[in-house]
Backbone and ligand atoms as CSV (ligand in chain L), in Angstrom:
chain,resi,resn,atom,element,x,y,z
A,1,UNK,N,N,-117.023,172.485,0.383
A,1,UNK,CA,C,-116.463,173.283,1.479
A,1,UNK,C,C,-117.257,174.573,1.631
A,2,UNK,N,N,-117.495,174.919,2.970
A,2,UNK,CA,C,-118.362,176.355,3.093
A,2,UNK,C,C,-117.193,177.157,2.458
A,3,UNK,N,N,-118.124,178.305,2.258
A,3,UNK,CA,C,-117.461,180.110,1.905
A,3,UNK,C,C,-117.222,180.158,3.134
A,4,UNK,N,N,-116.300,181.167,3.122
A,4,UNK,CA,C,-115.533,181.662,4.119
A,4,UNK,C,C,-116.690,182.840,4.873
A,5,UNK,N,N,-117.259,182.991,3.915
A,5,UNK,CA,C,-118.595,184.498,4.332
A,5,UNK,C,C,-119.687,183.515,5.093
A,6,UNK,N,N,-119.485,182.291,5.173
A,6,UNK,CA,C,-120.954,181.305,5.527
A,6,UNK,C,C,-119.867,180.818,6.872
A,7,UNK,N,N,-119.398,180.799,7.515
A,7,UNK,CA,C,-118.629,179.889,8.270
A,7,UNK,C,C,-118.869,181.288,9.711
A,8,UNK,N,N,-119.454,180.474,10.296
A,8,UNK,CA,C,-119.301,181.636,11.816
A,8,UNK,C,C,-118.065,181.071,12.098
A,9,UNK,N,N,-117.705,181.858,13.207
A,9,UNK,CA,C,-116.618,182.070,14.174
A,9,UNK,C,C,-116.189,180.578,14.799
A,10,UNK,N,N,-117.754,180.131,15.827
A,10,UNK,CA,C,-117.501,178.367,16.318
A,10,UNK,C,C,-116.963,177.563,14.695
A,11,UNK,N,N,-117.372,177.478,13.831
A,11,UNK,CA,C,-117.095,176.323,12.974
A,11,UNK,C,C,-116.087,176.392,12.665
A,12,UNK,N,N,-115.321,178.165,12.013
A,12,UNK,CA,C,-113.802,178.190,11.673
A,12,UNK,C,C,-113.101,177.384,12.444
A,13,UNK,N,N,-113.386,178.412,13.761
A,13,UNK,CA,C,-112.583,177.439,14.933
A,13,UNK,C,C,-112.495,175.663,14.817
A,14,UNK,N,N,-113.574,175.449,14.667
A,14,UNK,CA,C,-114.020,174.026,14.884
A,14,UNK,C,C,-112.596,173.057,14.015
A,15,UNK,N,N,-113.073,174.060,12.547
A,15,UNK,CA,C,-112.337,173.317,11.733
A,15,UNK,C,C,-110.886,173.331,11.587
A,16,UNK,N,N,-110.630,174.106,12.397
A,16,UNK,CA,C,-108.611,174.476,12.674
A,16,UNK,C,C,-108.371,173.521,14.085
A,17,UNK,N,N,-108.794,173.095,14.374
A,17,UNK,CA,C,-108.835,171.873,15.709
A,17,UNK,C,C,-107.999,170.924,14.538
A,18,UNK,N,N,-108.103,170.467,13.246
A,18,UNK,CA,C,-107.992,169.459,13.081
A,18,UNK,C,C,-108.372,169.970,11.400
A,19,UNK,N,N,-106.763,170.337,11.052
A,19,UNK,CA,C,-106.426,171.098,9.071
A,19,UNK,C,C,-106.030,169.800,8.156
A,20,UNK,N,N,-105.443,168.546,8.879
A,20,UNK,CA,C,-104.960,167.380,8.238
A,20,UNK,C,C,-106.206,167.182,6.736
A,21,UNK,N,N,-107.443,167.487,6.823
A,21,UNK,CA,C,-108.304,166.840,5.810
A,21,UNK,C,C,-108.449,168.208,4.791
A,22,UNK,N,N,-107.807,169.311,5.598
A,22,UNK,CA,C,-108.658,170.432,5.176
A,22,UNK,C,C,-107.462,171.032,3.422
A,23,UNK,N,N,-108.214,171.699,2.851
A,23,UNK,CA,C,-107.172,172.014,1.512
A,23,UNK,C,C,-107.025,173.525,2.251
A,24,UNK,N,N,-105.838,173.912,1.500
A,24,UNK,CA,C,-104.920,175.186,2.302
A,24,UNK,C,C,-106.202,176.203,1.830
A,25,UNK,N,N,-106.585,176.228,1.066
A,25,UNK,CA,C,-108.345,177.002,0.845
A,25,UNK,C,C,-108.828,177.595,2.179
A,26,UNK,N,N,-109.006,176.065,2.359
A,26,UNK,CA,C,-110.553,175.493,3.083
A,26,UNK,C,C,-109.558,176.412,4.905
A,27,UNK,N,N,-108.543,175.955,5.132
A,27,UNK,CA,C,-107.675,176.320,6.505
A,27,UNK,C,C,-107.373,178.155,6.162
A,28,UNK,N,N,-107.611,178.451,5.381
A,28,UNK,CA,C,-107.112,180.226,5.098
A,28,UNK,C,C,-108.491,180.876,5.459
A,29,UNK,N,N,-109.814,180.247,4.529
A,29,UNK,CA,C,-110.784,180.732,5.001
A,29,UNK,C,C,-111.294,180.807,6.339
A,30,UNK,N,N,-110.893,179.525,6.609
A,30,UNK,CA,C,-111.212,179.490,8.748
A,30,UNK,C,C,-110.326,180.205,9.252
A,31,UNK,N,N,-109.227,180.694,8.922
A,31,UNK,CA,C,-108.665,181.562,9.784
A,31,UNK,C,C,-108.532,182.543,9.721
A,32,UNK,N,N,-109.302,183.214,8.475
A,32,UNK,CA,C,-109.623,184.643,8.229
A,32,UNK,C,C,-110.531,184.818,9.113
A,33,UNK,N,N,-111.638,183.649,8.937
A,33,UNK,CA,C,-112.942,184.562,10.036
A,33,UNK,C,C,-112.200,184.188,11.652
A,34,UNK,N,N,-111.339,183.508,11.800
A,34,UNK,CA,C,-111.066,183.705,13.533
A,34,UNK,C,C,-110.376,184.660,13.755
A,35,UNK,N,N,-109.761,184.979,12.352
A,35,UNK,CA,C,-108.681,186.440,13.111
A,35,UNK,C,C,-109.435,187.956,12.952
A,36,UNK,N,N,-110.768,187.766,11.715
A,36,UNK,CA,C,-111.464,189.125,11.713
A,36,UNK,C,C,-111.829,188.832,13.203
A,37,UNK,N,N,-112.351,187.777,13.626
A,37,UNK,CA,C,-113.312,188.305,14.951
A,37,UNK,C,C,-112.313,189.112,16.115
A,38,UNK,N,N,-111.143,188.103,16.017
A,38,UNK,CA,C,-109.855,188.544,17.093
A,38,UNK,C,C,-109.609,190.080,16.727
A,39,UNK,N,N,-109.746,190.912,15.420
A,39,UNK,CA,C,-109.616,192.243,15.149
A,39,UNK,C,C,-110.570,192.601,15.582
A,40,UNK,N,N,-111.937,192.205,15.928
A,40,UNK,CA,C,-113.219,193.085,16.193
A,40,UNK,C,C,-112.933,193.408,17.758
A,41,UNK,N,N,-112.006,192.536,18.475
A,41,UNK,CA,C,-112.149,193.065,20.185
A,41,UNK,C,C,-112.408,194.023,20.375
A,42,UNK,N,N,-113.089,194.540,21.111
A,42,UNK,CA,C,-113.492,195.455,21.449
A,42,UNK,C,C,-112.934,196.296,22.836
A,43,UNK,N,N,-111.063,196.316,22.187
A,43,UNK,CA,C,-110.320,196.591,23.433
A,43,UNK,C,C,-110.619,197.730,24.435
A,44,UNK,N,N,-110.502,199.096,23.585
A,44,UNK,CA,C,-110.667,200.233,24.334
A,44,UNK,C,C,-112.245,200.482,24.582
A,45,UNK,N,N,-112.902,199.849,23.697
A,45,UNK,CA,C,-114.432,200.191,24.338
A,45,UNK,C,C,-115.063,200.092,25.678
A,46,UNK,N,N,-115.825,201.286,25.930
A,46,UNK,CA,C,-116.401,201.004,27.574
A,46,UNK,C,C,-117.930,200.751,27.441
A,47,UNK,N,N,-117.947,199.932,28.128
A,47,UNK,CA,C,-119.387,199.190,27.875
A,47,UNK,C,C,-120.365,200.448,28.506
A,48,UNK,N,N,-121.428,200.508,27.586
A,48,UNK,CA,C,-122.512,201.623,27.687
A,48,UNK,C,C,-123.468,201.776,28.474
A,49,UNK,N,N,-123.641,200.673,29.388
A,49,UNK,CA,C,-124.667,199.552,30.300
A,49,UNK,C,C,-123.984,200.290,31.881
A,50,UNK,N,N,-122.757,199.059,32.030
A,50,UNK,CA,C,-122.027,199.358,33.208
A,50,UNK,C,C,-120.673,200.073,32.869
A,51,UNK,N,N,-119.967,200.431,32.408
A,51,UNK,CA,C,-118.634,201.154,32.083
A,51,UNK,C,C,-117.638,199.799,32.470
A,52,UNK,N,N,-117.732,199.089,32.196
A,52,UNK,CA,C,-116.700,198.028,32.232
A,52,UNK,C,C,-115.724,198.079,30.916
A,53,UNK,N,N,-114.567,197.491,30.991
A,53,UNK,CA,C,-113.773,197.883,29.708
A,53,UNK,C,C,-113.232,196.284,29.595
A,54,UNK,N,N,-113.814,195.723,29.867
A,54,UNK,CA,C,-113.145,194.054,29.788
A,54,UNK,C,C,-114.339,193.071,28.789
A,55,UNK,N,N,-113.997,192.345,27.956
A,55,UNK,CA,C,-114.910,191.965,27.168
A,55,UNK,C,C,-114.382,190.708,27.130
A,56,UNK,N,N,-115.464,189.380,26.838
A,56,UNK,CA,C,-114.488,188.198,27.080
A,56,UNK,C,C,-115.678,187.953,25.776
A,57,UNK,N,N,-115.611,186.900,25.446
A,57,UNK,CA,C,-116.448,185.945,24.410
A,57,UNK,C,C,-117.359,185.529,24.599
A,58,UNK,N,N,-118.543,185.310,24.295
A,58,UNK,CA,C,-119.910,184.583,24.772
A,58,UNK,C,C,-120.523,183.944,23.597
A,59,UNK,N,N,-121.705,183.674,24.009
A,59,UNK,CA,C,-122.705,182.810,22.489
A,59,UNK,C,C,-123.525,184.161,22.470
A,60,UNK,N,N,-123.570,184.601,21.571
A,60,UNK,CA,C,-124.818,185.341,21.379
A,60,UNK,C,C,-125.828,184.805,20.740
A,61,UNK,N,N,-126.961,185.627,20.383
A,61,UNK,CA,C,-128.574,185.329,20.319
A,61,UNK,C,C,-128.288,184.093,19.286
A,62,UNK,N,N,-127.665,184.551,17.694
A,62,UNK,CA,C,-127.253,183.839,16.901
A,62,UNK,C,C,-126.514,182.237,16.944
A,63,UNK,N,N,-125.694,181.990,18.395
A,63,UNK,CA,C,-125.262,180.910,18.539
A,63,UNK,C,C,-123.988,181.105,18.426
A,64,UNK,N,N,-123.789,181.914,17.501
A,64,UNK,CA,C,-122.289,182.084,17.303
A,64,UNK,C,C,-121.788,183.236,18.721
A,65,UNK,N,N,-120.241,182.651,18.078
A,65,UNK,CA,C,-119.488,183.763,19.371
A,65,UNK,C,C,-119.754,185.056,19.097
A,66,UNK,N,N,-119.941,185.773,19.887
A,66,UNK,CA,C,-119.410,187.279,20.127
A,66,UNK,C,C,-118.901,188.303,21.192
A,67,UNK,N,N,-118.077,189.531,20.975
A,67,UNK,CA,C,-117.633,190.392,21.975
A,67,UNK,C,C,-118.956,190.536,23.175
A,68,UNK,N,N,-118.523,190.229,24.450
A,68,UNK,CA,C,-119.601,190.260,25.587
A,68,UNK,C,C,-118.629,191.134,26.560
A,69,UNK,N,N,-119.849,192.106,27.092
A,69,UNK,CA,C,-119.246,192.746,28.405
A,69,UNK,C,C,-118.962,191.769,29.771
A,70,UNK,N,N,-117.624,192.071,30.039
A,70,UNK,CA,C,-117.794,191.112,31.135
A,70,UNK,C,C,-118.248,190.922,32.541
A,71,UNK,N,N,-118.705,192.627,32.503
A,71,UNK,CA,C,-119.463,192.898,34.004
A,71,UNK,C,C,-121.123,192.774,33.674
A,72,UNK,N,N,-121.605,193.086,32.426
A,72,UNK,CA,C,-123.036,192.548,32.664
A,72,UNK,C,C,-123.254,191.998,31.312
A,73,UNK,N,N,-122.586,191.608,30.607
A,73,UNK,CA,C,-122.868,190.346,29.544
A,73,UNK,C,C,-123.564,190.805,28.427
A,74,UNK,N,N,-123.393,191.958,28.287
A,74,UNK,CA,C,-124.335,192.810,26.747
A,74,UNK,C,C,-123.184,192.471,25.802
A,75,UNK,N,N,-123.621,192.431,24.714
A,75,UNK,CA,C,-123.146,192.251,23.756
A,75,UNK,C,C,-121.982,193.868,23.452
A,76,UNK,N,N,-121.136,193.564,22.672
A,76,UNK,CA,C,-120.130,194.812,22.697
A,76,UNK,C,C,-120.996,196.052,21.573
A,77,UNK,N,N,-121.917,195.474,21.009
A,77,UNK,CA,C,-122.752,196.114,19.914
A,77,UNK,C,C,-124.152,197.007,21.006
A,78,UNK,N,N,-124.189,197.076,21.924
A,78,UNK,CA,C,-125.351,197.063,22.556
A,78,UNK,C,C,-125.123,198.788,22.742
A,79,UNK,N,N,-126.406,199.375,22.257
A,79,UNK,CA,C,-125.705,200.674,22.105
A,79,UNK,C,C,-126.774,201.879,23.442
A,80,UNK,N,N,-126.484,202.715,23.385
A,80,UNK,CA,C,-127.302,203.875,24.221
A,80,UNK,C,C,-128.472,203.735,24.166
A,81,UNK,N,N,-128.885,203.647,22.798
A,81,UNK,CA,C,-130.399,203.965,22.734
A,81,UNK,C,C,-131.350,202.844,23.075
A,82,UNK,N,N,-130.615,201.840,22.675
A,82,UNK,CA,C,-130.953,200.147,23.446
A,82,UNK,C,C,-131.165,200.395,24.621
A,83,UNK,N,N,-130.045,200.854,25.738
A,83,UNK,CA,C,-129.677,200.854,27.002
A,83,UNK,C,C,-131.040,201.809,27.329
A,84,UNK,N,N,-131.093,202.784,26.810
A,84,UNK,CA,C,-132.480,204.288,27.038
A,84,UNK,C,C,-133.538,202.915,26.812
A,85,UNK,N,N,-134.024,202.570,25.904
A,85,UNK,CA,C,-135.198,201.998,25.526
A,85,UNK,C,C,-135.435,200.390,26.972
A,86,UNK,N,N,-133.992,199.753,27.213
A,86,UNK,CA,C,-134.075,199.173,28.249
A,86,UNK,C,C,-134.424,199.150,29.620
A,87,UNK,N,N,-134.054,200.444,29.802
A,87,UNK,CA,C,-134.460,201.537,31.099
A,87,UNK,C,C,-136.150,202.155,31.788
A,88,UNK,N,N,-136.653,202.233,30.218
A,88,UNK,CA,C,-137.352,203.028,30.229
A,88,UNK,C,C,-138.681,202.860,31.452
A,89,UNK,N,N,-138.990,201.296,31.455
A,89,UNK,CA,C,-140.090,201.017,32.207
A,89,UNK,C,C,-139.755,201.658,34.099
A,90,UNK,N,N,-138.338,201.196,34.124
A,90,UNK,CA,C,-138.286,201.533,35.835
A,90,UNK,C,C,-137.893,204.009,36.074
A,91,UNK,N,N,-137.859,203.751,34.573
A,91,UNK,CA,C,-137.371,205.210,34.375
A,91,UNK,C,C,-139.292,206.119,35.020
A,92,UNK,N,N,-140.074,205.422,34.002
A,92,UNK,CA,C,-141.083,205.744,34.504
A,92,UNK,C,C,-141.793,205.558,35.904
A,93,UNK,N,N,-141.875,204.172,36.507
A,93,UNK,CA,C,-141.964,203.736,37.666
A,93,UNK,C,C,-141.355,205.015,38.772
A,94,UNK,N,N,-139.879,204.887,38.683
A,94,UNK,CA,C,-139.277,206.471,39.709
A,94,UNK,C,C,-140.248,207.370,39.530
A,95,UNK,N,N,-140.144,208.135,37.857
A,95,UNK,CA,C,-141.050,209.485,38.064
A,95,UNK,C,C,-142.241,209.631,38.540
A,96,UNK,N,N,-143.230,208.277,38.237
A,96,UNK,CA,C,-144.189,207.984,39.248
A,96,UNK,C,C,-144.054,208.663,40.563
A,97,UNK,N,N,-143.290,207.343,41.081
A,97,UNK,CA,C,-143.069,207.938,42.696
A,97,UNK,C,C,-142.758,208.832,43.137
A,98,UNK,N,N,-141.666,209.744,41.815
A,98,UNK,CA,C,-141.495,211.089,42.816
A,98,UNK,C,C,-143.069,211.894,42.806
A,99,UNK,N,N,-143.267,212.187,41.266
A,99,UNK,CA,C,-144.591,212.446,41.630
A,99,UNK,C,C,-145.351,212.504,42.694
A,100,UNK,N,N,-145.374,210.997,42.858
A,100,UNK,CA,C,-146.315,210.486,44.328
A,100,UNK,C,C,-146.165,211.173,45.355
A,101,UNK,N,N,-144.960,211.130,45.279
A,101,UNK,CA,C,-144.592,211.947,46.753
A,101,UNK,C,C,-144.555,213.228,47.375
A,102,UNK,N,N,-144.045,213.957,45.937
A,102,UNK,CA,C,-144.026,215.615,45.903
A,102,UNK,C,C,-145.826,215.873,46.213
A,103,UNK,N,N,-146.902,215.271,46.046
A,103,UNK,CA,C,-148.356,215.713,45.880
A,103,UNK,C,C,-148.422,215.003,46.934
A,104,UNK,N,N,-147.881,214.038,47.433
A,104,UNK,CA,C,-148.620,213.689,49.485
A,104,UNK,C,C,-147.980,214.527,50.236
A,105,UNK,N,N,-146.815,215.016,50.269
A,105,UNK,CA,C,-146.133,216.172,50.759
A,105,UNK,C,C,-146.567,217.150,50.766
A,106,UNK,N,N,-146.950,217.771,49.894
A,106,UNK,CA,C,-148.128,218.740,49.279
A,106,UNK,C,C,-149.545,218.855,50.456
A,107,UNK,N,N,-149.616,217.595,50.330
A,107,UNK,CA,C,-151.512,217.718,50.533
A,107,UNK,C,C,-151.404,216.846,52.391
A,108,UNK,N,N,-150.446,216.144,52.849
A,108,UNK,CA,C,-150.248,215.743,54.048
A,108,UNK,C,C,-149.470,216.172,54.785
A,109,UNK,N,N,-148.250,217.292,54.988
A,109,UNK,CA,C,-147.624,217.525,55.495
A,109,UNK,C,C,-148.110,217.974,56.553
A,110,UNK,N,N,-149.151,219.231,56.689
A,110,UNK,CA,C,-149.805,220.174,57.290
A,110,UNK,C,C,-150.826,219.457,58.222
A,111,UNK,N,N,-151.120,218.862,57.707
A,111,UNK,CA,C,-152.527,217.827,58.355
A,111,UNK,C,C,-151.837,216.932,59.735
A,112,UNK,N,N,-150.618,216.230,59.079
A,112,UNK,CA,C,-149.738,215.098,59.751
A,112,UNK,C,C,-149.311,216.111,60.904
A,113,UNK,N,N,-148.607,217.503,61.062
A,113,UNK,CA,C,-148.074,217.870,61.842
A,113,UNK,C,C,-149.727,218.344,63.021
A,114,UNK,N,N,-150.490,218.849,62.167
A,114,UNK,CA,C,-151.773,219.202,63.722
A,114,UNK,C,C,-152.199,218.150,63.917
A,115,UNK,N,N,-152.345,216.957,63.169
A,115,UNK,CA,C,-152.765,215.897,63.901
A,115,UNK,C,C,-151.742,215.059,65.042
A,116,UNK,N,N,-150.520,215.488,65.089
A,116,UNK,CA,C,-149.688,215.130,65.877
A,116,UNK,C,C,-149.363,215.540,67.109
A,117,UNK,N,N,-149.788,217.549,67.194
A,117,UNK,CA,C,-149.800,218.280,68.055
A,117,UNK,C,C,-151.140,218.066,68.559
A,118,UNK,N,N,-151.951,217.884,67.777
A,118,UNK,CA,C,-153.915,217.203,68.771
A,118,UNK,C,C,-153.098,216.129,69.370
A,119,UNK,N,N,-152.773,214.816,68.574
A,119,UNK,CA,C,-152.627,213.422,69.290
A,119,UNK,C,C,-152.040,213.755,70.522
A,120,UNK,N,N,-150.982,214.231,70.740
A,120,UNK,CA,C,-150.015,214.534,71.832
A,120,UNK,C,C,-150.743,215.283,73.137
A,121,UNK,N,N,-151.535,216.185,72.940
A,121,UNK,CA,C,-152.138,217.078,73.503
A,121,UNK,C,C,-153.306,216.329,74.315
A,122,UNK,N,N,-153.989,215.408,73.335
A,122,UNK,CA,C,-154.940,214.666,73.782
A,122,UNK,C,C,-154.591,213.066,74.723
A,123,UNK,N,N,-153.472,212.919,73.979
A,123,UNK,CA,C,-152.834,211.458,74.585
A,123,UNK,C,C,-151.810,211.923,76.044
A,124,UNK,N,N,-151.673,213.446,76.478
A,124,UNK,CA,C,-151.285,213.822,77.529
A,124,UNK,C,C,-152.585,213.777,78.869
A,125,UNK,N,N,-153.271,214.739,78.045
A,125,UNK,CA,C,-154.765,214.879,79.067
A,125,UNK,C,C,-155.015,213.210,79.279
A,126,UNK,N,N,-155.418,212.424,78.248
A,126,UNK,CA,C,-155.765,211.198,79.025
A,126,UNK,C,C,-154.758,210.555,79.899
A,127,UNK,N,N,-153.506,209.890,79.777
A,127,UNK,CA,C,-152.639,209.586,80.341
A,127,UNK,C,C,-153.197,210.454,81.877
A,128,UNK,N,N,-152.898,212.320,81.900
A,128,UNK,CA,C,-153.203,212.269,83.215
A,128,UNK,C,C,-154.473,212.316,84.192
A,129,UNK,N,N,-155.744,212.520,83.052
A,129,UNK,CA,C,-156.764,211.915,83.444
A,129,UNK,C,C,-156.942,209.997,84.402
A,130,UNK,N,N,-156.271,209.366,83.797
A,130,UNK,CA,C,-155.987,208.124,84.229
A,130,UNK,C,C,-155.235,208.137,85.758
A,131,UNK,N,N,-154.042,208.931,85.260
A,131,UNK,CA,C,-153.499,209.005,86.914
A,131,UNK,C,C,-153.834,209.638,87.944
A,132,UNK,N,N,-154.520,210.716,87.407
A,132,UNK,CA,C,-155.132,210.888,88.724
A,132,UNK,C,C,-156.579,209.974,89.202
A,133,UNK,N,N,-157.110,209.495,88.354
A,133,UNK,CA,C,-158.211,208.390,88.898
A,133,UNK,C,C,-157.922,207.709,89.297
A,134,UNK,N,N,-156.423,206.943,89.101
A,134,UNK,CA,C,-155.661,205.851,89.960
A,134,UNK,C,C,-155.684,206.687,91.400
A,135,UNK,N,N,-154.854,207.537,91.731
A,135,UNK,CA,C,-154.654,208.266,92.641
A,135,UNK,C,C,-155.873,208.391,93.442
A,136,UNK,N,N,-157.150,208.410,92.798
A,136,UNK,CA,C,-158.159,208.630,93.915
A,136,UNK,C,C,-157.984,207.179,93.931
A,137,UNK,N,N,-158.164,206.363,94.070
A,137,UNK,CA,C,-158.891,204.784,94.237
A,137,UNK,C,C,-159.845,203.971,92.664
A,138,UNK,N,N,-159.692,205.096,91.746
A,138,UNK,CA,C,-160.669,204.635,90.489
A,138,UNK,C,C,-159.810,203.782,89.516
A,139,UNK,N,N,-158.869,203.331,89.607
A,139,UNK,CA,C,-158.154,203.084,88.124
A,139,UNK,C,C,-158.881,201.359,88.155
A,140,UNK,N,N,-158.049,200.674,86.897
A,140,UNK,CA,C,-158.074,199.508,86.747
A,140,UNK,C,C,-156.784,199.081,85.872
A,141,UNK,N,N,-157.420,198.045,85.756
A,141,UNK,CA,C,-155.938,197.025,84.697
A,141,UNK,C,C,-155.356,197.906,83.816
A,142,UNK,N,N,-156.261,198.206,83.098
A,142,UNK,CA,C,-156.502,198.916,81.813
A,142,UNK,C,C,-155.412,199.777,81.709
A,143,UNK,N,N,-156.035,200.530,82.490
A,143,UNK,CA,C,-155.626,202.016,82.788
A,143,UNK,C,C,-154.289,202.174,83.540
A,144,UNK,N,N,-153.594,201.659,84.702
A,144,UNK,CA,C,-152.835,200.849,85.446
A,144,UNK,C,C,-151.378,200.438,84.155
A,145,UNK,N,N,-151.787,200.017,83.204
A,145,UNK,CA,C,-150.820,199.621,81.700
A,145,UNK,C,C,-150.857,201.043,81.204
A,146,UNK,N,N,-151.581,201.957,80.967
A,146,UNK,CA,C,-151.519,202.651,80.622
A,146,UNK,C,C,-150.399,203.945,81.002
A,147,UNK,N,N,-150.482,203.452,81.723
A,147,UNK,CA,C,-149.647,204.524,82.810
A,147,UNK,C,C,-148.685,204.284,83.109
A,148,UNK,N,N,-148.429,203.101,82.769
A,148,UNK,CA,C,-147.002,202.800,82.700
A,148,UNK,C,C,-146.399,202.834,81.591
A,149,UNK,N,N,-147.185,202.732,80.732
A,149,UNK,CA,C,-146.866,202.811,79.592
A,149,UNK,C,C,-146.182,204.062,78.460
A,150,UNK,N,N,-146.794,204.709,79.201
A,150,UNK,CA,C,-146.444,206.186,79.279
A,150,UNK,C,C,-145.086,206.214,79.327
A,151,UNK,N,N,-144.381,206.018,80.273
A,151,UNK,CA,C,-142.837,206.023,80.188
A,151,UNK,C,C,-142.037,205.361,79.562
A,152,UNK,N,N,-142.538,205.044,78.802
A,152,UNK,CA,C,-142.305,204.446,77.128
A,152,UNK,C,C,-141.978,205.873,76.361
A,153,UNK,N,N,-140.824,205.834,75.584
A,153,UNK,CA,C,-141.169,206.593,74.595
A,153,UNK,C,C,-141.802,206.330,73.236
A,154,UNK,N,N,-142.917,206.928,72.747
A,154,UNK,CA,C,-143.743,206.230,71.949
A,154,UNK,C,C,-143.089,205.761,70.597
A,155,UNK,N,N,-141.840,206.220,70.460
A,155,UNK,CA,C,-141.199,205.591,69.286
A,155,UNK,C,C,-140.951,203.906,68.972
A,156,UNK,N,N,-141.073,203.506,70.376
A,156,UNK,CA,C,-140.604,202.184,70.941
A,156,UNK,C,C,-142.140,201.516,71.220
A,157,UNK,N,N,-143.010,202.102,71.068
A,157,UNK,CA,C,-144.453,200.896,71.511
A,157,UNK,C,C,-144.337,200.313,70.118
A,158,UNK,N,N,-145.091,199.405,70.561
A,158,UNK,CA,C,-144.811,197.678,69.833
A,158,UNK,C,C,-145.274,198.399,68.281
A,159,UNK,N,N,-146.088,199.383,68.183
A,159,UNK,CA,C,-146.791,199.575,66.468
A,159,UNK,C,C,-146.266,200.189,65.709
A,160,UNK,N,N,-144.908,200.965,66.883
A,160,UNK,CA,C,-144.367,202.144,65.895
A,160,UNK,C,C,-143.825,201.417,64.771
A,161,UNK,N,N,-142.661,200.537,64.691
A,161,UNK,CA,C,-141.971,200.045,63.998
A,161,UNK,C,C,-142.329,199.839,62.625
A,162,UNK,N,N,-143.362,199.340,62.436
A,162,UNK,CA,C,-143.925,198.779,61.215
A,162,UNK,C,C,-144.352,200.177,60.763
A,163,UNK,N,N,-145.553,200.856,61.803
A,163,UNK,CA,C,-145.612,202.186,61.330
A,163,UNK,C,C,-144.652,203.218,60.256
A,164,UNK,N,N,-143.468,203.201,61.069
A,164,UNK,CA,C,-142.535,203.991,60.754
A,164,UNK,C,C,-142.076,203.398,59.703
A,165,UNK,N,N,-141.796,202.133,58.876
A,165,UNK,CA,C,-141.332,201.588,58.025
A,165,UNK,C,C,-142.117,201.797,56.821
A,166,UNK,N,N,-143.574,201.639,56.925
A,166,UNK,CA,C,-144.657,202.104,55.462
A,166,UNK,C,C,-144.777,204.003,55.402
A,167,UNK,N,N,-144.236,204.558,56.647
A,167,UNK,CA,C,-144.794,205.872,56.505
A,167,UNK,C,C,-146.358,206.040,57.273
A,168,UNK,N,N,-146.441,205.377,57.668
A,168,UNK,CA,C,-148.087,205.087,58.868
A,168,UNK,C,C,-149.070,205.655,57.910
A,169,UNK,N,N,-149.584,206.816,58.519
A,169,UNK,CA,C,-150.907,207.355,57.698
A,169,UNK,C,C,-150.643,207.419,56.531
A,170,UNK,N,N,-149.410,207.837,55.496
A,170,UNK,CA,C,-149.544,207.974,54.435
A,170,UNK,C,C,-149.130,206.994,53.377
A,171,UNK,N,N,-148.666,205.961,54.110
A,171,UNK,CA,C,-148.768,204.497,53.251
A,171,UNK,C,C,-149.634,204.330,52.262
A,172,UNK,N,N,-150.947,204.486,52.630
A,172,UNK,CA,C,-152.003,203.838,51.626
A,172,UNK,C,C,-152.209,205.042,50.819
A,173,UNK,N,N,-152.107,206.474,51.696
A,173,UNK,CA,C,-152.531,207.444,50.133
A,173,UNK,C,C,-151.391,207.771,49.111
A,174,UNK,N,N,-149.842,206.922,49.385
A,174,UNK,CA,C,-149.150,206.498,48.448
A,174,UNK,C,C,-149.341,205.792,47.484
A,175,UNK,N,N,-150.052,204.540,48.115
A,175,UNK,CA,C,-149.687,203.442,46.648
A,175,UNK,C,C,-151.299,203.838,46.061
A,176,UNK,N,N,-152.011,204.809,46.845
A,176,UNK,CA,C,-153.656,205.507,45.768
A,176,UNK,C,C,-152.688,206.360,44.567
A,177,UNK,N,N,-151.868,207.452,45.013
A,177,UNK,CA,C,-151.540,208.396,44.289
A,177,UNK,C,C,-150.197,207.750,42.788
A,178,UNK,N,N,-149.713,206.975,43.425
A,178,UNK,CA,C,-148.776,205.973,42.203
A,178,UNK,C,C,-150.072,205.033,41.377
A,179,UNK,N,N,-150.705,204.890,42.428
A,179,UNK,CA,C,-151.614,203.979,41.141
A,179,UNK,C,C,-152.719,204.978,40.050
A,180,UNK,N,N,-152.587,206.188,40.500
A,180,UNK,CA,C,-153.663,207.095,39.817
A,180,UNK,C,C,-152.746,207.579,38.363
A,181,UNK,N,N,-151.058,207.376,38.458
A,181,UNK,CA,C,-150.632,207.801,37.462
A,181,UNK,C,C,-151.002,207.731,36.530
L,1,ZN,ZN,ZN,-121.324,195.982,30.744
């Protein structure tokens, strides 16, 4: 007959399914280890992961049962510094990016706004360069779209969208400045 110290949790169990063969020994030892585990619940504990306070039973690494969180399945043993050391890769990844960002902010803000007051300035003059060449008899197709186009607000032409979704110009000197970390 196993020791009672050699018998996980599944086998006690196993062997109280069915005490008819078993000597009152052999049935005391299996139900010591099912009732230590039933004392180990881990009632009032709040899981360190997600703050869940509900723990149900699982297999752990070992095979045998143990206390499991029931909102993300860590073991009831799973402690802070685990959780810190688990973290750590996307912990870095963020500071990356803020990084990233605080130094394109930095170094593009200023640039982005006169290049916006040129674009505008310059994308006015042409626009009415165009209309008035229509107006004499000079325009074409081209130009003709253009001008209509105009009464568009440019938030809405077909490129903004995607534009506006990467951050346009400073898309690429993002993923330069995260990758230089
Ligand atoms: Zn949890």
């Amino acid at each position: 007959m196993l020791a009672e110290a050699a018998l996980t949790v599944r086998e006690a169990r196993g062997l109280l399914q069915d005490t008819s063969r078993l000597s009152p020994e052999a049935i005391d030892a299996a139900q010591k280890v099912v009732d230590r585990f039933y004392a180990e619940h881990p009632r009032h504990k709040v899981c360190v992961a997600c703050g869940s306070m509900r723990w149900e039973e699982r297999t752990g690494q070992s095979g045998d049962l143990i206390w499991a969180c029931m909102g993300c399945h860590r073991s009831a043993d799973f402690t802070r510094e685990q959780l810190f050391a688990e973290q750590a890769p996307t912990r870095a990844t963020d500071a990356k990016r803020t990084v990233a960002i605080r130094q394109l902010a930095e170094a593009e803000l200023e640039p982005s706004v006169t290049a916006a007051l040129e674009a505008r300035i310059a994308y006015v003059n042409a626009i009415a360069a165009l209309g008035w060449l229509i107006r004499q008899g000079h325009g074409d197709a081209r130009a003709a779209r253009l001008l209509q186009e105009a009464d568009t607000p440019p938030s809405r032409w077909p490129e903004a969208a995607p534009a506006a979704a990467s951050g346009g110009r400073l898309a690429a000197r993002l993923a330069e400045l995260e990758g230089e970390q």
